[in-house]
C-alpha positions in Angstrom: 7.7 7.2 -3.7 5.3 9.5 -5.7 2.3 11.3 -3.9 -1.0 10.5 -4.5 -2.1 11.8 -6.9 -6.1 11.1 -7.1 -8.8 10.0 -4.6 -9.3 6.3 -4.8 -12.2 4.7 -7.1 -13.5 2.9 -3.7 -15.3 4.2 -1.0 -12.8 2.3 1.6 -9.4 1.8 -0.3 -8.0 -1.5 0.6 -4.0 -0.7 1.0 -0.9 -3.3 1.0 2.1 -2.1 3.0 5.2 -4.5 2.9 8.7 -3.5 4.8 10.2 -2.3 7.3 9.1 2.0 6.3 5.1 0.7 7.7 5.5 3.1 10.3 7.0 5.7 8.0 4.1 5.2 5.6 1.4 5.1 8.0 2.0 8.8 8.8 2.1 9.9 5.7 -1.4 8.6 5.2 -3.0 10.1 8.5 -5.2 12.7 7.8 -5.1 11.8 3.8 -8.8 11.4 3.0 -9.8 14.5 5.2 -7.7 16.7 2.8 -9.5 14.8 -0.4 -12.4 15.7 -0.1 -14.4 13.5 2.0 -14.0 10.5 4.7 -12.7 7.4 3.9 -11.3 4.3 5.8 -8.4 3.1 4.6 -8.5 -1.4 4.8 -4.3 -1.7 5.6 -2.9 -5.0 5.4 0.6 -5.7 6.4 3.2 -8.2 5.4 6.6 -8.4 5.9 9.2 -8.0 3.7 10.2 -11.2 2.2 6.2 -12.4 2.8 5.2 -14.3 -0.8 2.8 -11.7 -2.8 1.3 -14.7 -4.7 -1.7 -15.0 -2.2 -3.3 -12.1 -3.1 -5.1 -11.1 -6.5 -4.0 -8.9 -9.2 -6.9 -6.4 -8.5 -7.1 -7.0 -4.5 -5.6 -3.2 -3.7 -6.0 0.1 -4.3 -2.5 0.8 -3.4 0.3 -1.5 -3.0 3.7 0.1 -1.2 6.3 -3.2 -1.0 9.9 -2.3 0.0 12.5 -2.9 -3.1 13.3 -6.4 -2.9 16.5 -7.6 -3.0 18.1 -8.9 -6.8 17.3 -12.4 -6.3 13.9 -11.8 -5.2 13.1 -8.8 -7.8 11.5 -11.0 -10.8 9.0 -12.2 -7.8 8.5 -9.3 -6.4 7.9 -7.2 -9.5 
């Protein structure tokens, strides 16, 4: 996982977490947009880890953080 490197285009940043490191990940984010200069609310959406990515859009996030699927399931994932 790399930091983050710039502040977000959007106003409120609309975030996928996928896996079992949510709580992990959530952490890391509190407190985020306070040290980027300005308030933000992040829009988190959760799935689990073998949830189908299809449903959602190409351009629906801002940040997308899925756990590394399995070898079978990487060509789907990815």
């Amino acid at each position: 996982m790399a930091p983050i490197a710039s502040q977000f285009n959007r106003r409120n940043p609309q975030i996928l977490l996928g896996g079992a490191h949510q709580p992990t990940l959530l952490r890391y984010l509190d407190g985020w947009p306070r040290r980027q200069g300005g308030p933000h609310a992040f829009l988190i959406q959760f799935i689990e880890t073998h949830d189908a990515l299809e449903r959602f859009s190409n351009d629906q996030f801002d940040l997308a953080v899925i756990q590394a699927p399995t070898a079978e399931r990487a060509e789907a994932v990815i």
